[in-house]
SEGUSE-587114 format. One line per field, with one value per atom (N, C-alpha, C): residue in one letter; atom name; chain; x, y, z; residue number from 1. Coordinates in Angstrom, 2 decimals. Layout:
aa <- a; ...
at <- CA; ...
ch <- A; ...
xx <- X; ...
yy <- Y; ...
zz <- Z; ...
i <- NUM; ...
***
This chain:
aa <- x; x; x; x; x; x; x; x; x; x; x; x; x; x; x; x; x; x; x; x; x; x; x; x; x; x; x; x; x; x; x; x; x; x; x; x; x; x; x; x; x; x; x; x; x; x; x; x; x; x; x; x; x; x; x; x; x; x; x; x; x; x; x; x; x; x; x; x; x; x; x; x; x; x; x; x; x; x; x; x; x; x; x; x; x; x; x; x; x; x; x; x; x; x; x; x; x; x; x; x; x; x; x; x; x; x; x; x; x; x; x; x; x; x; x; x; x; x; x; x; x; x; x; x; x; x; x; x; x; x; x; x; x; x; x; x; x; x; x; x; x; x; x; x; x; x; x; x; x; x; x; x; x; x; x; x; x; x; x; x; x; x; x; x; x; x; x; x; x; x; x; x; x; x
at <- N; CA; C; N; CA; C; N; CA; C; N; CA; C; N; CA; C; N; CA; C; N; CA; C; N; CA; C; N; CA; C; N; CA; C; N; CA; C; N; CA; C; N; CA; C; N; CA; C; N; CA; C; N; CA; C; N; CA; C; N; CA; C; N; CA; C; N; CA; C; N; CA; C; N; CA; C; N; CA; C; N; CA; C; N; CA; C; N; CA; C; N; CA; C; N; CA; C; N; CA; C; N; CA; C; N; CA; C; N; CA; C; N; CA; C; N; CA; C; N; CA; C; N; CA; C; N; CA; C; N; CA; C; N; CA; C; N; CA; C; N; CA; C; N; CA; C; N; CA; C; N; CA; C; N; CA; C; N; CA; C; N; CA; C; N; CA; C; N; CA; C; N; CA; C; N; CA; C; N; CA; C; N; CA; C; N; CA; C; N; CA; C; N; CA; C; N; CA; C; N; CA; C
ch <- A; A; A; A; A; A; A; A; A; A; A; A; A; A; A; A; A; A; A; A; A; A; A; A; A; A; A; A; A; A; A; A; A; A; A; A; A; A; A; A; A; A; A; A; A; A; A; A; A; A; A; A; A; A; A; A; A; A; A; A; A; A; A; A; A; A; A; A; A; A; A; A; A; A; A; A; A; A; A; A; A; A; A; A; A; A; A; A; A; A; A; A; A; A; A; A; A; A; A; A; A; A; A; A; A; A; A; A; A; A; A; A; A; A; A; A; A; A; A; A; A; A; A; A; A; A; A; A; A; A; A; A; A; A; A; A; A; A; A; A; A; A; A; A; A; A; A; A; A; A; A; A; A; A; A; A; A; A; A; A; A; A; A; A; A; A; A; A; A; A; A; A; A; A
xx <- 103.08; 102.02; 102.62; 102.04; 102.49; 101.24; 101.87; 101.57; 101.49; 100.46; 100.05; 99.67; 100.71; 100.48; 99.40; 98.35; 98.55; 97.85; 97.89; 97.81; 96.40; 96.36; 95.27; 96.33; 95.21; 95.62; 96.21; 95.64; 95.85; 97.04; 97.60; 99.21; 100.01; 99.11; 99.27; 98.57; 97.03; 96.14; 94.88; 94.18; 93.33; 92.08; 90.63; 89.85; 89.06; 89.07; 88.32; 88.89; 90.27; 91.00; 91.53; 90.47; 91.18; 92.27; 92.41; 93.40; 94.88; 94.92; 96.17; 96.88; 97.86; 97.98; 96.60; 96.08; 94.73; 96.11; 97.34; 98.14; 98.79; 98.62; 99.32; 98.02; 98.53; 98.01; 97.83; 96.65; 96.57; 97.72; 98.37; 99.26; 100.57; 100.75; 101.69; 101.46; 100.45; 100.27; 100.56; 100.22; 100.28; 101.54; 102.71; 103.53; 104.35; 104.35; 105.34; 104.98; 103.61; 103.20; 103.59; 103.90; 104.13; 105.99; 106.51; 108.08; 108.18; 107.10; 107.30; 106.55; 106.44; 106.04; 104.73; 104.07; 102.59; 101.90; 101.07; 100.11; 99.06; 98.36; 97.12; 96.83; 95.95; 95.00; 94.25; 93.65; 92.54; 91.62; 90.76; 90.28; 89.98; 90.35; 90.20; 89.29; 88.96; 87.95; 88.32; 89.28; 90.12; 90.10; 89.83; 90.56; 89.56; 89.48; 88.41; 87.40; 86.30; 85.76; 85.57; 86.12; 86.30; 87.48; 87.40; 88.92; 89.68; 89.14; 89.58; 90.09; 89.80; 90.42; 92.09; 91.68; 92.79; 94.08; 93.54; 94.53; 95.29; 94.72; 96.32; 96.38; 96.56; 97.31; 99.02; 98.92; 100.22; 100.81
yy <- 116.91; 117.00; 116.87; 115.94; 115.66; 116.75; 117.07; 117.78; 117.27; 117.12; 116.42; 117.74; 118.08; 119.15; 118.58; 119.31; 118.87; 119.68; 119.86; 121.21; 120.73; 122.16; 121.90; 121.42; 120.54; 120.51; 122.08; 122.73; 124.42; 124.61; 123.57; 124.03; 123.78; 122.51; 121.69; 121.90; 121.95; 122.49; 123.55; 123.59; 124.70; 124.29; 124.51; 124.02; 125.12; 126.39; 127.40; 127.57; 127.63; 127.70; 126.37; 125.14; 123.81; 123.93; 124.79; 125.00; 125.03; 125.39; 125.68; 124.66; 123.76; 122.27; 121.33; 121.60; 120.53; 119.07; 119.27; 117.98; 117.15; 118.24; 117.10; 116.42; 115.25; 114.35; 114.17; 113.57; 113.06; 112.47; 111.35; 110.73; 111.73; 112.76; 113.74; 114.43; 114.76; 115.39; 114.71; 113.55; 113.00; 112.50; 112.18; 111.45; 112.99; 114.15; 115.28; 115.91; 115.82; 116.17; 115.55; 114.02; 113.01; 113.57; 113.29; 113.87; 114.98; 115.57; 116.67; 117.14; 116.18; 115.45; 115.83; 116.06; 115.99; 115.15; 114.96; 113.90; 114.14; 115.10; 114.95; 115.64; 115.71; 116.33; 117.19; 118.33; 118.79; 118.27; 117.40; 117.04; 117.75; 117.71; 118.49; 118.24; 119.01; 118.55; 117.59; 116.62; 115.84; 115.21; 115.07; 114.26; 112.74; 111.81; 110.93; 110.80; 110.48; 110.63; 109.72; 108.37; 107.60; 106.93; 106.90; 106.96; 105.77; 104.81; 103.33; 103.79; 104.15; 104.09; 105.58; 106.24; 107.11; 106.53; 105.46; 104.42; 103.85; 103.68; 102.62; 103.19; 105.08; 105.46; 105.56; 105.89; 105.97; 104.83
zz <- 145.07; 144.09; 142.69; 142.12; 140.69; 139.74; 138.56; 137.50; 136.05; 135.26; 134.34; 133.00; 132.28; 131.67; 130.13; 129.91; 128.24; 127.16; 126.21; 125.03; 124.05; 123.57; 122.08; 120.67; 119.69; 118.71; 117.94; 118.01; 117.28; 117.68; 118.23; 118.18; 116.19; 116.30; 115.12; 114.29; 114.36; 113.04; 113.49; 112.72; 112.78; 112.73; 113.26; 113.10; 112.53; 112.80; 112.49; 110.82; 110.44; 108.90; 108.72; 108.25; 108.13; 107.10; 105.94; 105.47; 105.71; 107.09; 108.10; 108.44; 108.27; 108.96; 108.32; 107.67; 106.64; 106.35; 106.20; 105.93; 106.86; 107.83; 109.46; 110.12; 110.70; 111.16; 112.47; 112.56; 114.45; 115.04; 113.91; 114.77; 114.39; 113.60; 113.68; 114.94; 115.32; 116.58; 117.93; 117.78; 119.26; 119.24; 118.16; 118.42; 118.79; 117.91; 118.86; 119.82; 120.20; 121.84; 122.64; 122.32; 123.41; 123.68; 122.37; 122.51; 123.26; 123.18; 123.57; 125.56; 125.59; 126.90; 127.39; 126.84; 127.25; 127.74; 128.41; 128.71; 128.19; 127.57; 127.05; 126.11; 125.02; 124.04; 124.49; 124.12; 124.11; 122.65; 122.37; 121.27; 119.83; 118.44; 117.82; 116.46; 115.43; 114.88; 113.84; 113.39; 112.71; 113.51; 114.58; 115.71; 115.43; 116.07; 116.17; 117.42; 117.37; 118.50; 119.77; 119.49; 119.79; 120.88; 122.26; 122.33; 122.07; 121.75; 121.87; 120.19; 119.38; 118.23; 118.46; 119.34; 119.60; 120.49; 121.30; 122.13; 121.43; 119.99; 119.40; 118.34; 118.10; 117.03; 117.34; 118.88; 118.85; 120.01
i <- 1; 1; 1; 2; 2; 2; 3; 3; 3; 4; 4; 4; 5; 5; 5; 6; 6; 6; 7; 7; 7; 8; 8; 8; 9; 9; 9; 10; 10; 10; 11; 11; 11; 12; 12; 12; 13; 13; 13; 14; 14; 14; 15; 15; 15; 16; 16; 16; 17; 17; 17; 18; 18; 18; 19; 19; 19; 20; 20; 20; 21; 21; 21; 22; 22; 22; 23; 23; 23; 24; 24; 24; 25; 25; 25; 26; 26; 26; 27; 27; 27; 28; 28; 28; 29; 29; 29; 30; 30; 30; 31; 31; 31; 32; 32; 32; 33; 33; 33; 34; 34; 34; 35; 35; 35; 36; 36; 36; 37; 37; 37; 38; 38; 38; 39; 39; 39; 40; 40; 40; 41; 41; 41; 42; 42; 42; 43; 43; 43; 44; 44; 44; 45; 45; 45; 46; 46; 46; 47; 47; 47; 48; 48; 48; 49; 49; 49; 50; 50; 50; 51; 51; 51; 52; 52; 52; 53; 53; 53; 54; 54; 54; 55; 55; 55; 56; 56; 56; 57; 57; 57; 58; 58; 58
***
């Protein structure tokens, strides 16, 4: 059985205090989640809603 781990943005920013991380970016996020070996997002409110525009940030 394979395992597909993957996290919230609120690692990275805040949605409830946008103040918090208000300067990091989606593709700051997905490019050190990915380093950081994740496979997936939990979607966040910065995020886009779209996934075809989220397919070729990173």
């Amino acid at each position: 059985m394979s395992v597909k781990i993957g996290v919230s943005p609120i690692s990275w920013t805040n949605d409830d205090m946008p103040e918090l991380g208000k300067d990091t970016t989606v593709e700051h996020c997905l490019t050190e989640g990915k380093q950081a070996g994740y496979r997936g997002f939990e979607l966040g409110g910065k995020w886009p809603k779209d996934s075809e525009i989220l397919t070729t940030i990173i």
